[in-house]
N, C-alpha and C positions, 0 to 999 in steps of 0.2 A: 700623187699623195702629198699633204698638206704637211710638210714640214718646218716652220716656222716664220718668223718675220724681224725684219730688224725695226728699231725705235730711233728716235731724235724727238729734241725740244728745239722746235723752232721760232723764230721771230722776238725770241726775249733781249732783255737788256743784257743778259752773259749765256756763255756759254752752258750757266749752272737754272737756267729757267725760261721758260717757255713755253709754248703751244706742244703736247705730244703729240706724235706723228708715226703711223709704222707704215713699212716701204711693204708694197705687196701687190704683185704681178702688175710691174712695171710702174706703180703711181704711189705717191705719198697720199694717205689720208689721214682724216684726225679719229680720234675718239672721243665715244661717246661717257656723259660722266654718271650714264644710270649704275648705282651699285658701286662708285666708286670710292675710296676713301684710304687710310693708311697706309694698310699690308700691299693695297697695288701702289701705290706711290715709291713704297722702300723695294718694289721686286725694280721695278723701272729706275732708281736711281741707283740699287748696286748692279744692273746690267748696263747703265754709262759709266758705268767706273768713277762716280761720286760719292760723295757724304749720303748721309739720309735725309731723308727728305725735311727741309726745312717750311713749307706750303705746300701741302697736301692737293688742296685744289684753289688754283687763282680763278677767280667768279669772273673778271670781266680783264677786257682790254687783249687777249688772244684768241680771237674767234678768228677761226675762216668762213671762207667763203664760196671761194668756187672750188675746192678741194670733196672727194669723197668720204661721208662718214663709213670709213670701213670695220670702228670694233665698236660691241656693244654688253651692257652687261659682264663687265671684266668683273671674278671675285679672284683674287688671290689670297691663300693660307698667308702668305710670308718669306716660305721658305723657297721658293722658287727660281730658277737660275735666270731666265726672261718670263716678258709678260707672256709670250706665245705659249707656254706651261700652261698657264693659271685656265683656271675656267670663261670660256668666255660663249657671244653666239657665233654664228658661222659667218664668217669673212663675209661685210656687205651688207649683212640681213640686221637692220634698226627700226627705232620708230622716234627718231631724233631729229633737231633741227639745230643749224652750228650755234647757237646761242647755249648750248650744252658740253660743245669742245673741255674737253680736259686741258686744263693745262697747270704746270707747278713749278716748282724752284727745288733744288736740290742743295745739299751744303757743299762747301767748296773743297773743305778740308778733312781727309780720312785719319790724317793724325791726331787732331786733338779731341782730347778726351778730359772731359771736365770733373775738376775734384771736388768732391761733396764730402762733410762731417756734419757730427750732428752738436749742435754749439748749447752748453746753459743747461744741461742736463743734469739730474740726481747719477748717470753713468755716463760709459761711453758709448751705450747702445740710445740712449734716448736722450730726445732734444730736437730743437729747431733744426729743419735743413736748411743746409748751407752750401751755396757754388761758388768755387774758387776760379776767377776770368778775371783778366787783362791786370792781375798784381792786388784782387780784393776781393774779400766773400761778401757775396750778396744773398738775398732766399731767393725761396722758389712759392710763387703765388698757389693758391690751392683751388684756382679754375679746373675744372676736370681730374680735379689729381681721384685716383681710386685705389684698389688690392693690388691693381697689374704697377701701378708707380712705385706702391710701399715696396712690394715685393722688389722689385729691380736696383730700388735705392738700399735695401737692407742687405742682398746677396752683394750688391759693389763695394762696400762697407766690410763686408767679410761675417756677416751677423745669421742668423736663422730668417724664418719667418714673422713677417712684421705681426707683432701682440698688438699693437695700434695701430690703426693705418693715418688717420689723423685728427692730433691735441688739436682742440679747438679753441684753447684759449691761455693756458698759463706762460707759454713760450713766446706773446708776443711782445717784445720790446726793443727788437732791433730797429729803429726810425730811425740812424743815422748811417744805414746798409742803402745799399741799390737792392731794387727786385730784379733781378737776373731773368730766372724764367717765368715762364708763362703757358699755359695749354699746353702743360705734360700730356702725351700720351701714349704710352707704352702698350704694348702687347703682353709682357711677362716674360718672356724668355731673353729679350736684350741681356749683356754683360755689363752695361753703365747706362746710368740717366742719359747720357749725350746722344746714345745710340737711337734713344725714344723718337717722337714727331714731340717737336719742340716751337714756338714762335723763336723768332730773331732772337739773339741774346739782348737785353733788357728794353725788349718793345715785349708793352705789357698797359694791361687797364685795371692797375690792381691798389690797395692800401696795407700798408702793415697787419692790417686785422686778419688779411687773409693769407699770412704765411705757413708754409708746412711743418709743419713737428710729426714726427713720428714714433716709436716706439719698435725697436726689433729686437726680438727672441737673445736670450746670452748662451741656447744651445744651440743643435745642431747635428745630424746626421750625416754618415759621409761615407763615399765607398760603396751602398748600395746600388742594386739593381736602378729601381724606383727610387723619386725623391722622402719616399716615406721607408725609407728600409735604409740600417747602416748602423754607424758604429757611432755611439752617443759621445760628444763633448759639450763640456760647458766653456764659455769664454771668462777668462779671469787675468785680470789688467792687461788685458791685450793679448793673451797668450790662450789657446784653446788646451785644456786638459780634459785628459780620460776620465770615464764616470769607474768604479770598480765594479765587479760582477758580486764580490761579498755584501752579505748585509741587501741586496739588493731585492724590493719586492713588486709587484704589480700596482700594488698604489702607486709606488715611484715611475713607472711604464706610464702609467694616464696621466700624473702629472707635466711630464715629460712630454707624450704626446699632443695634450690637451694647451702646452705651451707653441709648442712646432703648430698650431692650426687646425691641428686634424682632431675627432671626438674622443678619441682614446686610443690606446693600446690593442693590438691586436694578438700580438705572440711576443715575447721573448725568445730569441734566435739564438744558435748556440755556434755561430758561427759559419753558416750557407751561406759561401759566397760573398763573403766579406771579408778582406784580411785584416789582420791588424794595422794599429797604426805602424808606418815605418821609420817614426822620428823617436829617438830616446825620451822615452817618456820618465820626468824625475819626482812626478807630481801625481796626484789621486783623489778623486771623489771617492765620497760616502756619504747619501742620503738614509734619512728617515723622513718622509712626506704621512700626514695621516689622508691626503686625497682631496684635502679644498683648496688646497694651495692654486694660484693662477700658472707661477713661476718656479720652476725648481728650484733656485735658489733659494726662494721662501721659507723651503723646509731646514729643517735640522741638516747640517752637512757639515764636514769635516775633511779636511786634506792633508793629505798622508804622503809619506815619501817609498813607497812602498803599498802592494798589493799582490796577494797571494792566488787569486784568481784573474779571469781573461776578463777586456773590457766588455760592457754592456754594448750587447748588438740590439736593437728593437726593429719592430715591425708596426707602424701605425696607420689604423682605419679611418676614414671619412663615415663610414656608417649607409651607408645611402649602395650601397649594394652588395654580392657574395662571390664569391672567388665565381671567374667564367663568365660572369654576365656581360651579354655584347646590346650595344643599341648604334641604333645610325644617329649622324647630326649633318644639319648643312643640308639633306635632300629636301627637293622641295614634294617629294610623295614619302610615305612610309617606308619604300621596299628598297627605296638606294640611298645611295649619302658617306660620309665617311666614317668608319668601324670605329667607334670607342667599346676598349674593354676594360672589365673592372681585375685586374688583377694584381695580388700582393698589394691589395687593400685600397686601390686608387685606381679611377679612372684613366685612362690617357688611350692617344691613336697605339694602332700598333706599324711599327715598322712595313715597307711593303718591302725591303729589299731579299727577307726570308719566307714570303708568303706565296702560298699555290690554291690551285684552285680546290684541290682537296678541304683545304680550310675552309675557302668562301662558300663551297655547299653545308658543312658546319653547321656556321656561321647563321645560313638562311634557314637550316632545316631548324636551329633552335628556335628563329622568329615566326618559326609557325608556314615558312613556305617549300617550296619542293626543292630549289637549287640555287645555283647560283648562277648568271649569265659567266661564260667563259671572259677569263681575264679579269681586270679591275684596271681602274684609273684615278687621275682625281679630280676630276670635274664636281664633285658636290665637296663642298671645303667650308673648312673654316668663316666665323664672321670676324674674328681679331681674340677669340679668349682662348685666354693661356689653356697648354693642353701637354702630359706628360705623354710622350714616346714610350712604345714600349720596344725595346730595342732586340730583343731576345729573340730568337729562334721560335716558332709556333708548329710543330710538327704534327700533321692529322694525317689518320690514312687516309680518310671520307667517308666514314662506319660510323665514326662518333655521334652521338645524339647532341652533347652538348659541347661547348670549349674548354671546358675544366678537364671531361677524359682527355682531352691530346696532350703530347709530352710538350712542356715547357724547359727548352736548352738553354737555363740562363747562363751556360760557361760560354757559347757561340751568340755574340750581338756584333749585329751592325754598327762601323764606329760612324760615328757624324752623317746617321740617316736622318734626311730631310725630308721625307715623303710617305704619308701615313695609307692605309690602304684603305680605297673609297669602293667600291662595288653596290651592284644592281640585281635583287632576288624577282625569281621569277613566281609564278604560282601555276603549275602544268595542267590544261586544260584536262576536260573529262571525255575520254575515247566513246566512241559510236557504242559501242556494246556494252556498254557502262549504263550513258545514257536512258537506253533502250532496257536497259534489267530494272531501271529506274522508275520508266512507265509503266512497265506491265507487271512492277509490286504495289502504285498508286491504286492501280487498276484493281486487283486481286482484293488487296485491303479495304476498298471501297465497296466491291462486289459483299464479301464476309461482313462490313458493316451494317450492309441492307438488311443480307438474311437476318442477323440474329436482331433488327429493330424489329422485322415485319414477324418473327416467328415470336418475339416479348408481346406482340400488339395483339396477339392469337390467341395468345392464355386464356381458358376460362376465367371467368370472376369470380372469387372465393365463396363463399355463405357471408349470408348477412350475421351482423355479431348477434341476433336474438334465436336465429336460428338455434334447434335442439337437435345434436345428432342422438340418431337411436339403430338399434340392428334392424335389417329389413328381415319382415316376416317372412314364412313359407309362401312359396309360389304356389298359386292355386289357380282350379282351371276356368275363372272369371276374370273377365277384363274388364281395365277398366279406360273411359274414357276422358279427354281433356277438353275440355266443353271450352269454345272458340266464338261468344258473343258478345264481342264489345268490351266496355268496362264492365258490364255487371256480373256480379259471379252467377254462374248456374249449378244445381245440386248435380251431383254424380251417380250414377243409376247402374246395375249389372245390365249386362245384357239381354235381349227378349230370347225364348228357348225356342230352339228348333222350331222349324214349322213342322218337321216328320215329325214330331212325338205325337201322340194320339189326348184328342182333348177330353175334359171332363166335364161332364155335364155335373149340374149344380143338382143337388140331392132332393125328393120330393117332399112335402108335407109327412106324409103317410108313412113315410120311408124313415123318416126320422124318427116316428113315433112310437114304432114296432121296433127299430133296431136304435139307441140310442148313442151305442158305441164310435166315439170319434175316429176311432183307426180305419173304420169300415171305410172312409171318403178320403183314405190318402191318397192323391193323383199315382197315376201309374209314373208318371217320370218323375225323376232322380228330385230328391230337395234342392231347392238352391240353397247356397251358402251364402252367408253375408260378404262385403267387399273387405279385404286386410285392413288394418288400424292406418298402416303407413303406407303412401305411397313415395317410389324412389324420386326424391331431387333430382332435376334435370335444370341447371342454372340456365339462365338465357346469356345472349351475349351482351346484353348491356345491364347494368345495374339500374334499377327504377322501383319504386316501393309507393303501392299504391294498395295501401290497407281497410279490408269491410270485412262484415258478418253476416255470415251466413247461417241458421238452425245452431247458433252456439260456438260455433266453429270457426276460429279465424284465420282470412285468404290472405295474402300476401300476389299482388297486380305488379307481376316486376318487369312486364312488356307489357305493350297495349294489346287489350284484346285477350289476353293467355291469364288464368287461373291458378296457382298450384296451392293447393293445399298442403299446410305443414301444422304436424303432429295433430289431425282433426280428431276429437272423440269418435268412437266406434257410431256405426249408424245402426237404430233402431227399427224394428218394422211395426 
């Protein structure tokens, strides 16, 4: 089993820079530099027991050559104790050529740590930045500076969250300073500028036009869980005072909030897990904000030596999600990567030193899949953006539908948890007899389909709309016939009478003359009867209307060949 590897920077000009190299089953090789960049630099320079990394990657002049390329694809979060942590591919397996070797310089010195103020300011929070090296303040150039630089220079300062990240223009007029730094780049969670990936101290390609100013927050939360939950102060000539809980309204909460970074207020806390301050407080806020204010100070306020209620605890939102909601980042598919959750109004990892797998199927079933692969690691991480810890306890049976039901133990945290929980959702194939109930419902459904198109296609064909319905007359014991020649209509005739009935001879001259009486010559068999008025509608199966006259009488030709007469006048003899 692969349990890790040791590192060296070989062939540099000091001990602090060099070609990387890690020693692994029996041979040194180099790495490769796809995916490489800060966070793996600073894991690699605090695992030689150096500074951080002062050259992240040297481009030329350490290449090997007859050495194996043995890592590829290294991502490290940061926080990782060697590179053999971080994510990387399997020992060996590249698609590299040594013109790619990694190699960097590390700083020499873990003790110093460089002082920064902010100089020329309307306060003490804002102003040009300023680095105090070798007996003189110099600035810092504003190549790459961004939120993750502001942020780390406002927390080492002692300040909230930077309201500017950087003045572009009224602070510049130091030309007779050095530019000190150059190619800040922080991650966000450092404790000082120094701590960053920095160039040399004052190798730089920079002009006074482009010095930093910044701008940080004169409040500030403290004591919470999360960086957005805690017990409000304002800074006041240098000295941090409580806000009081009197007088205190919601407009004052989003002001407040809306200063700290985040979109507003989310609750007023009444005290969860957050104590008081523990320094004698002799001093006191009191706001009145009406809500457009940028800066809490802006508003109406006043400071008291005394208050009658507990400090103002808040709770503030980013806006951008709801208590419980989990998303991956860092994976390179949908269904793995590392867990960010939004809780107590903020995104951030969650600790893995409290987490079971009970959670990770949570976790999955909320994202729409069946479970979770047994275990987690952290092979899908971070790309270098700041990310808050959620350090608390996450307790799930594995019942839960969502991460909001399971109890959150924010009295049990992890203290100086480095490792956030990455996991892998599965989605559970579908069983044989599943399957199989699946085909022969297609089947069933398809079959019931047919019948009722082929039994709709059956229907008779209504009446034409000129048609007249009427009652059918008495059934009488004459038939009648549907005369079947072509188009043309033919008349309808009763039937010829029996041939048994006995015939009539036609009456004599003489016969007539002596007996004149017409009843004398009524045939011996029965009268016939004329044919009914109506004969019954029989529709055919197609519609077709092919209309003529016949004796007054009009046919309706709705097949070829076939006749039916509708509502004909009576027939005369």
């Amino acid at each position: 089993m692969f349990t890790g590897f040791s590192v060296r920077l070989a062939d540099g000009a000091s001990v602090y820079e060099g070609r990387l190299e890690i020693y692994y089953n029996g041979e040194w090789g180099t790495v490769c530099d796809d995916r490489w960049d800060y966070e793996d630099a600073h894991v690699v320079c605090r695992e030689l027991g150096y500074g951080n990394p002062v050259r992240t990657l040297i481009s030329t002049g350490y290449q090997g050559s007859l050495q194996s390329i043995l890592l590829d694809d290294v991502d490290c979060i940061g926080w990782e104790s060697s590179l053999s942590s971080c994510s990387h591919s399997t020992i060996g397996v590249h698609d590299c050529t040594h013109s790619e070797d990694v190699a960097l310089e590390c700083s020499s010195d873990l003790s110093t740590e460089l002082s920064i103020r902010l100089a020329d300011g309307p306060s003490s929070s804002q102003g040009r930045l300023e680095v105090y090296y070798g007996g003189e303040w110099g600035t810092v150039c504003d190549d790459g500076w961004g939120d993750a630089e502001a942020r780390v220079a406002c927390h080492q300062l002692g300040y909230g969250y930077p309201v500017r990240t950087l003045i572009s223009s009224i602070y510049q007029g130091a030309y007779d300073q050095s530019i000190f730094l150059d190619d800040v780049d922080c991650i966000g969670w450092e404790s000082s500028l120094s701590s960053c990936s920095h160039s040399t101290i004052g190798v730089e390609d920079c002009s006074h036009t482009e010095d930093v100013a910044i701008e940080c927050s004169s409040v500030r939360l403290v004591d919470g869980i999360n960086e957005n939950i805690g017990r409000l102060e304002i800074l006041d000539g240098g000295v941090w005072v409580q806000a009081c809980k009197g007088y205190w309204t919601n407009t004052n909460s989003d002001v407040a909030c809306r200063e700290l970074g985040y979109d507003g207020a989310e609750t007023l806390i009444d005290g969860d897990n957050i104590p008081a301050s523990s320094g004698s407080t002799s001093s006191w806020y009191t706001f009145e904000c009406n809500g457009y204010e940028s800066r809490l100070l802006d508003c109406t306020h006043y400071l008291y030596n005394y208050c009658y209620y507990e400090e103002v605890k808040l709770q503030c939102t980013d806006g951008y999600g709801a208590q419980g909601d989990v998303r991956f980042y860092g994976g390179y598919n949908g269904d793995k990567g590392t867990l960010e959750a939004y809780l107590y109004g903020t995104w951030g990892t969650v600790c893995s030193d409290n987490w079971n797998n009970d959670a990770s199927d949570v976790v999955c079933r909320q994202l729409g899949y069946d479970r979770a692969e047994e275990g987690w690691d952290n092979s899908y991480s971070y790309d270098g953006a700041y990310k808050t810890i959620h350090t608390f306890t996450i307790e799930c049976t594995g019942e839960e539908s969502h991460l909001n039901d399971c109890y959150f133990n924010t009295d049990d945290t992890a203290i100086g948890c480095t490792n956030g929980v990455a996991l892998t959702c599965v989605q559970a194939g579908l069983s044989g007899f599943v399957i199989a109930a699946i085909i022969v419902g297609i089947i069933v459904v398809g079959c019931v389909l047919v019948c009722v198109f082929y039994h709709c296609c059956k229907q008779k064909t209504p009446l034409p709309s000129n048609a007249v319905a009427t009652s059918n007359p008495p059934v009488t014991n004459v038939s009648l016939q549907v005369q079947n020649n072509g188009y043309q209509p033919s008349p309808i005739y009763p039937s010829a009478p029996p041939s048994s009935w006995p015939s009539a001879p036609p009456p004599t001259y003489n016969s007539v003359v002596n007996n004149p009486n017409p009843s004398a010559y009524i045939a011996p068999y029965p009268v016939e009867t004329p044919p009914p008025a109506f004969i019954p509608f029989q529709p055919p199966l197609n519609q077709g209307v092919d209309q003529t006259t016949y004796g007054g009488a009009e046919m309706h030709n709705n097949i070829p060949g076939v006749n039916v007469l509708y509502n004909p006048p009576p027939l005369t003899k």
